[in-house]
C-alpha positions in Angstrom: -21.2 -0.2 15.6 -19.4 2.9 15.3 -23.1 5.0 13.6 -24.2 6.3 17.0 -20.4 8.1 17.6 -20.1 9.0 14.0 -21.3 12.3 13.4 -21.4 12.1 9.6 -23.8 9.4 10.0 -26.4 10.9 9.6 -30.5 9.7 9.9 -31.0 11.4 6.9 -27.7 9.8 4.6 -28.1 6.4 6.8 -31.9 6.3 5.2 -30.5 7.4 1.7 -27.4 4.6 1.6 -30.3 2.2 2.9 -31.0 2.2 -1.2 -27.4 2.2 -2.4 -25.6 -0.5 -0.4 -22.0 -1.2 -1.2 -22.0 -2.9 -4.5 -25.7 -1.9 -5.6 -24.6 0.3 -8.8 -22.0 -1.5 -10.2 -23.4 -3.2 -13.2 -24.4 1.0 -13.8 -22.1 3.4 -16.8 -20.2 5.4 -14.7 -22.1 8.7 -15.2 -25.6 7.2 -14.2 -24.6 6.0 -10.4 -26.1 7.7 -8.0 -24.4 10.8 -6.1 -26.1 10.3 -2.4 -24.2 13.2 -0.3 -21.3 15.0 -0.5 -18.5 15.4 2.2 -16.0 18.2 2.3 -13.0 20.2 3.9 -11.9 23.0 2.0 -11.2 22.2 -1.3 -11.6 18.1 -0.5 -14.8 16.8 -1.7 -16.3 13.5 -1.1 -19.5 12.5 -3.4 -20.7 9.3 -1.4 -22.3 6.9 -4.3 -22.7 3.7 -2.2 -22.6 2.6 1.7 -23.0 0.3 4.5 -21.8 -1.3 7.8 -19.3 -4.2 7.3 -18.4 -5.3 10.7 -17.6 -2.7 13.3 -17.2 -0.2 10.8 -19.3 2.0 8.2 -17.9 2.1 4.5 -18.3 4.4 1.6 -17.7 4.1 -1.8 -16.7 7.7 -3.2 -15.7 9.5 -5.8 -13.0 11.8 -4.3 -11.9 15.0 -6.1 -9.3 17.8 -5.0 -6.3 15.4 -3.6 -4.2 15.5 -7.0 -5.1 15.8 -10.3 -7.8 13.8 -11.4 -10.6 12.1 -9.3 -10.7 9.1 -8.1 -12.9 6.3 -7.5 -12.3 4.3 -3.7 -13.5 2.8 -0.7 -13.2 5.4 2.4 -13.6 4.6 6.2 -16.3 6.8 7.7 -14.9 6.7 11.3 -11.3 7.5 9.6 -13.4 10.6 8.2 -15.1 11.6 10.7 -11.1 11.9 12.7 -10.2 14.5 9.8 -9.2 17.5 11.9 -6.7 20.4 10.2 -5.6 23.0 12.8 -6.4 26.1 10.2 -3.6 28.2 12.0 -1.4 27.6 9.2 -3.5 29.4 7.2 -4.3 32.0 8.8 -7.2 31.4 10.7 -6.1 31.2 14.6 -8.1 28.5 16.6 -10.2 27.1 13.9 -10.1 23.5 13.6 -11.4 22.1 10.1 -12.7 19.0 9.8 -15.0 16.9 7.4 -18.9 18.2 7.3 -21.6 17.1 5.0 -22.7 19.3 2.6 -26.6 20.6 3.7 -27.5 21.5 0.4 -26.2 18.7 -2.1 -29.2 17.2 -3.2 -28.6 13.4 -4.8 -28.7 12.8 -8.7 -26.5 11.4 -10.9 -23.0 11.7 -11.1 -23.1 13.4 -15.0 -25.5 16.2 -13.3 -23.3 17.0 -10.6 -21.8 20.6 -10.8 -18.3 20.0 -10.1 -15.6 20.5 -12.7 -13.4 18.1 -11.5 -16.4 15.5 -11.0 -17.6 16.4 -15.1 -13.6 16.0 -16.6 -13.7 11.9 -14.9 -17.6 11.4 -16.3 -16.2 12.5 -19.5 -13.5 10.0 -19.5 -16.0 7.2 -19.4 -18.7 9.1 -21.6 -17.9 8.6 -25.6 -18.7 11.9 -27.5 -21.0 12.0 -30.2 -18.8 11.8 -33.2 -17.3 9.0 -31.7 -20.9 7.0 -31.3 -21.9 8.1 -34.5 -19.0 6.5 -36.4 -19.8 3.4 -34.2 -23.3 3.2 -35.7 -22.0 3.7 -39.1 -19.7 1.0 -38.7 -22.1 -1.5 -37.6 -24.3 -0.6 -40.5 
């Protein structure tokens, strides 16, 4: 099992995903599943929701925001992660290497409360607005 060579894999997010296994939260409205940890580099950001060993390898189900326009729900390998390395030369910053860290100071709750703009405009897509369940209850009296 690739855990003990995985430094994202964590004690402390191994011991959180223990209560969010793959699959755990899908019967859940999108806004309410649990954010466990967040992983980032730069402007990349990872909010792990779900997790757990399948095999040889350790899987997360994410919601990943910064690769394109919208966010996107998806499965992500945390060995291939953990391999994310981005010689920062290019941009100016001579012999720094970025790679994929876990945010210290993301603390979980649910998806809806996380601060993140780009994490807020996809809960909205799945969250009707008020007038919109208003007029719902109108219609069904």
């Amino acid at each position: 099992m690739e855990n003990q060579e995985n430094r994202l894999l964590t004690s402390d997010l191994l011991e959180a995903l223990a209560s969010y296994p793959l699959y755990a939260q899908e019967h859940k409205h999108l806004p309410d599943l649990m954010a466990v940890a967040l992983l980032r580099i730069g402007s990349i950001r990872w909010y792990i929701l779900e997790g757990n060993a399948e095999g040889d390898r350790f899987t997360f189900f994410t919601l990943v925001c910064g690769m394109g326009e919208d966010a996107e729900l998806g499965y992500t390998d945390a060995g291939e992660l953990a391999d994310i390395a981005v010689d920062a030369s290019r941009y100016g910053l001579p012999g720094v290497l970025l790679t994929v860290e876990q945010a210290e100071d993301f603390k979980p709750c649910r998806l809806a409360d996380v601060e993140d703009e780009d994490v807020q405009r996809y809960c909205d897509r799945f969250t009707p607005d008020e007038e919109a369940k208003e007029a719902e209850e109108a219609a069904r009296l």
